[in-house]
N, C-alpha and C positions, 0 to 999 in steps of 0.2 A: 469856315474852318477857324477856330478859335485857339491860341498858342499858350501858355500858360509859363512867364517866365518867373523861375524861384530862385532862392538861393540865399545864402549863411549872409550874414550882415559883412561889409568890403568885398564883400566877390565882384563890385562891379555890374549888378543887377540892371537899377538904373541907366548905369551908362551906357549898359547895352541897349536897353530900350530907344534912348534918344538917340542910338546910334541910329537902329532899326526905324526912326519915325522920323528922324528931323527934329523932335519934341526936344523942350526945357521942360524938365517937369518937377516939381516941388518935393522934394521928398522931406522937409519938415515935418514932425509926427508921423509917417510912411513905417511905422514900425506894428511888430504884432497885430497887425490887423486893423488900426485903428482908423484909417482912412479908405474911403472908396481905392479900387484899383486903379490904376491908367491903364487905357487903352488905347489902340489906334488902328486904324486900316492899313494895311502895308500892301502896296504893288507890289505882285512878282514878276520879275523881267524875263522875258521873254523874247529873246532877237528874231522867233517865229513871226509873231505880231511885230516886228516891226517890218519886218521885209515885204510884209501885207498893208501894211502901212503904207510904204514909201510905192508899191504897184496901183493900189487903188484909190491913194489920197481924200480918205473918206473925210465927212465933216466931223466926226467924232473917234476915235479911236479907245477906247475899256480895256485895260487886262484883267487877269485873275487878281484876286486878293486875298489875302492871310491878316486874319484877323489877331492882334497879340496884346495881352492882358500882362502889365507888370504887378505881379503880386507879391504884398507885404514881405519882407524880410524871414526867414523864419529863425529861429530859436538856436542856441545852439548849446545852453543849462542840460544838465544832465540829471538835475532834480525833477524836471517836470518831462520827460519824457510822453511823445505822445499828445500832449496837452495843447491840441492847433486848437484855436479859437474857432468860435461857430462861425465868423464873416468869414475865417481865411476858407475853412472846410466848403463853405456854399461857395467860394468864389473856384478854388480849384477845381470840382467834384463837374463843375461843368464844361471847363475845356477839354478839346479834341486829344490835346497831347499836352504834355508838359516840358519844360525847356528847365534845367539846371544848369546856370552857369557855376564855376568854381575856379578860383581863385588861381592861378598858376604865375602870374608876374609877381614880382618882389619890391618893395618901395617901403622905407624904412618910415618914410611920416604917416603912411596907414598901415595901422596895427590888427593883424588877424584876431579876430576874438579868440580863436583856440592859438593864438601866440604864434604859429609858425604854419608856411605854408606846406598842406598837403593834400593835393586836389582828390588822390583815392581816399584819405582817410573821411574829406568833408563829402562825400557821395558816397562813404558809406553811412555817414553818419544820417543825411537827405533820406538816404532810401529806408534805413531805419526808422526813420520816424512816419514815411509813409506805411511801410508794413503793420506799424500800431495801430495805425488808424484804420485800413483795412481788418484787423484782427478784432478788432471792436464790434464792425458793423457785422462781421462772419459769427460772431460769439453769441452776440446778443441775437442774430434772425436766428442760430441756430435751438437757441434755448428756446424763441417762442413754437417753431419747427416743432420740437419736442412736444411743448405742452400740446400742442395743436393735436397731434399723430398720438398721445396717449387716451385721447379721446373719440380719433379718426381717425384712421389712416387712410390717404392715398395716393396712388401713386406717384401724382406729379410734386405733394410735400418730401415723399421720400428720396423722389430723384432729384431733387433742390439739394436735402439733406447730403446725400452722399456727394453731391459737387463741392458743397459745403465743407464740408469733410477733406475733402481733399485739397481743396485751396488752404485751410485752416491747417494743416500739416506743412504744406510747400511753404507758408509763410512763419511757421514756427523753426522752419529749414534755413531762414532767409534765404527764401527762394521767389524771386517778384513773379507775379500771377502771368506778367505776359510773359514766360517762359515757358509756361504750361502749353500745350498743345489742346483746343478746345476744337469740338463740332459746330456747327453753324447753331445747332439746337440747344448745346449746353450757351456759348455768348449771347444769346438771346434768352436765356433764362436769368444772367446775372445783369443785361446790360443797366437795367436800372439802379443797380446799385451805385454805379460810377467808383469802383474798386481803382487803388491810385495806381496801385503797381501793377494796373491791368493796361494803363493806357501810354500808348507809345511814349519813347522817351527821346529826346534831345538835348546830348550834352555837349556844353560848350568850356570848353579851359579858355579862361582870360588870358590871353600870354602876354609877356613881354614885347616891345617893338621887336629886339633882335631875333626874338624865336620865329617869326614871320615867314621867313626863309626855310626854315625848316622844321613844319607843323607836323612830318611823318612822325621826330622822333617823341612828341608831346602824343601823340593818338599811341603811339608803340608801351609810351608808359602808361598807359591806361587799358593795355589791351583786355585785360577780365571786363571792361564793360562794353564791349563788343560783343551786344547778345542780342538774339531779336526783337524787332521792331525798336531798334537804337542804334541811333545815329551820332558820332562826335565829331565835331567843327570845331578845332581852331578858333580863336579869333583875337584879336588886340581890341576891345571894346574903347580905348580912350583913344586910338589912332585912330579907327574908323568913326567914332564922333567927332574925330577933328576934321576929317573930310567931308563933313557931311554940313561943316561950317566955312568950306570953297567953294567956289564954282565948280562949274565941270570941267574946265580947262584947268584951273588949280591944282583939283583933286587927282586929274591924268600927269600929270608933274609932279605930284607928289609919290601916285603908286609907280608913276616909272623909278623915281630914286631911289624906291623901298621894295625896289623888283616886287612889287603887288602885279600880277596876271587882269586878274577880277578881285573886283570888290566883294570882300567878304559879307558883304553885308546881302548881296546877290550868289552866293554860296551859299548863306542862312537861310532863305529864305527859299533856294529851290530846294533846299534839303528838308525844311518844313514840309512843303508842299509833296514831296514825292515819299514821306513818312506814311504820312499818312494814306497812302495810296490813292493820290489822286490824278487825276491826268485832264488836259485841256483839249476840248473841239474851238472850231472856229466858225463864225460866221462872217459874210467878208462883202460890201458891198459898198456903193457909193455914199451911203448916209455916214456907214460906221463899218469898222472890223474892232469883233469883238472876240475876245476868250471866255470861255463858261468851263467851269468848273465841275468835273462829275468824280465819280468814284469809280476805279478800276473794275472793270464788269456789268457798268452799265448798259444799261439797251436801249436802241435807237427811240422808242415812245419817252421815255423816262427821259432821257434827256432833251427831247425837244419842249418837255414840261418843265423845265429850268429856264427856260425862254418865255415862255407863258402856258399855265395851265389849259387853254383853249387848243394849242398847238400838241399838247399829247390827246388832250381828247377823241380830236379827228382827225388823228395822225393815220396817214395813208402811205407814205413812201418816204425816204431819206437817201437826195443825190447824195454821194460820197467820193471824195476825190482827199487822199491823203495829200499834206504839205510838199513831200519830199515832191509827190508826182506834179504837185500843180507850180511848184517852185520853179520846175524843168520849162515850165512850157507860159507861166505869168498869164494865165487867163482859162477861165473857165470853158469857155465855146473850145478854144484850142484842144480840151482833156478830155471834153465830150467827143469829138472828131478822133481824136485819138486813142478811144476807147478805157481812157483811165479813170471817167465820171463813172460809177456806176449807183445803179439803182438798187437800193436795200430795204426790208422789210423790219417787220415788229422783232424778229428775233437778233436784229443786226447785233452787235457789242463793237461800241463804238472806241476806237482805238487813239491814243493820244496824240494829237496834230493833225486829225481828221477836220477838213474841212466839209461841213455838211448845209444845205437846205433842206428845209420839209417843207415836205408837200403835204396838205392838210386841208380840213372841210370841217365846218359850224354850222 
């Protein structure tokens, strides 16, 4: 799963990044495209795995992981509207979601490019320039569409055309494409396009330290972007990179003073992950307990082929014993005996904190 962090030049981009990785990361030249992205592998926490953890004291222990890409700064000229460069366009067109942070703390020695802070105006201003870019690629297939069908028509160009058609209206509405309600057969006809406004969103307002305490009324001012598949997180991007330069004893002294609960930066990241509809099984044994990451509506074969493609091949059966159940009783022979292991077939959908084995033949 791959995250795509954007955002106006002082939003705090970066910092969030290094907050999110631990990372120093160079952003000299870091502007309009002109350098590779940073990326990094981010753990999602998970106090499931660890309670698996501390019962079977494996020699290894894996979580799930979120993949998150800091990309270039974007624009914020009103001359060149539209105008993302070719590396920014390849670097974002490929991640799973995209993450906007925007600007909401106030500090007089960094100066907003548009002069003055206003988190709705800078996200409309983001989403605007994504919808040009999609308007582009919808304009241009459709005119070849056309020449195609004045020569040929069928079917499946016509039923492209008219989806076409209709995304090219909702985005002349500014209206972002994942608001539309699609069939499984219409998102499978566009997904190669990688349309921006089609793909989940995650916004984050950089606050203040003192607004910490009370994130409700920062998400309330923002409530028109509470639309689907979007999510808004809070966060202090420069406080949580200062924690992330403590220990863990440090940093637990620090969020007690600043009544921090959890670490936002573990708030980020499970909101990442459950964006995009993902959910974790476990497998759990003396070598290792590990989390694998599926997509909500997976089925028992398919996901034992995320372990190895040999294990969905000759996939034959999937013990299943949920977290909560096997929590209760700390051992698997125990949840067999107690009839809460059970036996699942090829049509199972495997549900998230399922602990599973397969059974299987090569």
């Amino acid at each position: 799963m791959k995250i795509g962090i954007v955002g106006l030049p002082q939003s705090g981009k970066t910092t969030l990044f290094s907050a999110l990785t631990g990372q120093q990361v160079d952003i000299e030249g870091f502007v309009g495209g002109k350098k590779d992205a940073h990326q990094a592998i981010v753990k999602v926490p998970d106090d499931r795995l660890e309670q698996l953890n501390e019962i079977y004291k494996p020699k290894k222990k894996t979580l799930a992981t979120v993949d998150y890409v800091d990309l270039s700064g974007l624009g914020t000229s009103t001359q060149k509207k539209g105008a993302f460069s070719d590396q920014f366009l390849a670097q974002i067109r490929i991640v799973d979601a995209i993450l906007i942070i925007v600007r909401v703390f106030k500090n007089a020695q960094v100066i907003h490019p548009l002069e003055t802070i206003d988190p709705g105006r800078d996200l409309d201003h983001v989403q605007a320039e994504f919808i040009l870019a999609d308007l582009s690629i919808i304009e241009n297939r459709m005119d070849r569409l056309e020449r195609q069908m004045k020569s040929k028509k069928n079917e499946q160009d016509m039923r492209e055309f008219e989806l076409l058609q209709r995304f090219k209206d909702a985005l002349e509405n500014e209206i972002p494409l994942r608001q539309l309600e699609l069939s499984s057969n219409e998102e499978l006809m566009v997904r190669g396009y990688q349309f921006l406004t089609l793909k989940p969103l995650l916004i984050v307002p950089n606050i203040d330290e003192d607004q910490i305490s009370d994130t409700e009324a920062v998400i309330n001012d923002l409530s028109e972007w509470q639309e689907p598949q979007t999510r808004l997180v809070p966060i202090s991007a420069q406080i949580e990179m200062e924690m992330q330069q403590l220990s863990e004893s440090e940093a637990e002294v620090f969020r007690d003073d600043l009544g921090i609960t959890h670490s936002a930066m573990d708030v980020l990241i499970r909101a990442s992950y459950d964006l995009l509809g993902l959910n974790s099984f476990f497998t759990v044994g003396e070598d290792e307990v590990r989390a694998w990451t599926v997509r909500n509506g997976t089925k028992a074969p398919e996901a034992a082929g995320e372990i190895h493609s040999d294990i969905e091949r000759g996939f034959i059966r999937a013990e299943v014993v949920h977290y909560d159940e096997f929590i209760k009783r700390k051992s698997l022979a125990v949840c067999r005996t107690d009839g809460v292991l059970r036996l699942e077939g090829r049509e199972y959908t495997v549900s998230d904190g399922d602990i599973i084995n397969f059974r299987f033949a090569v």
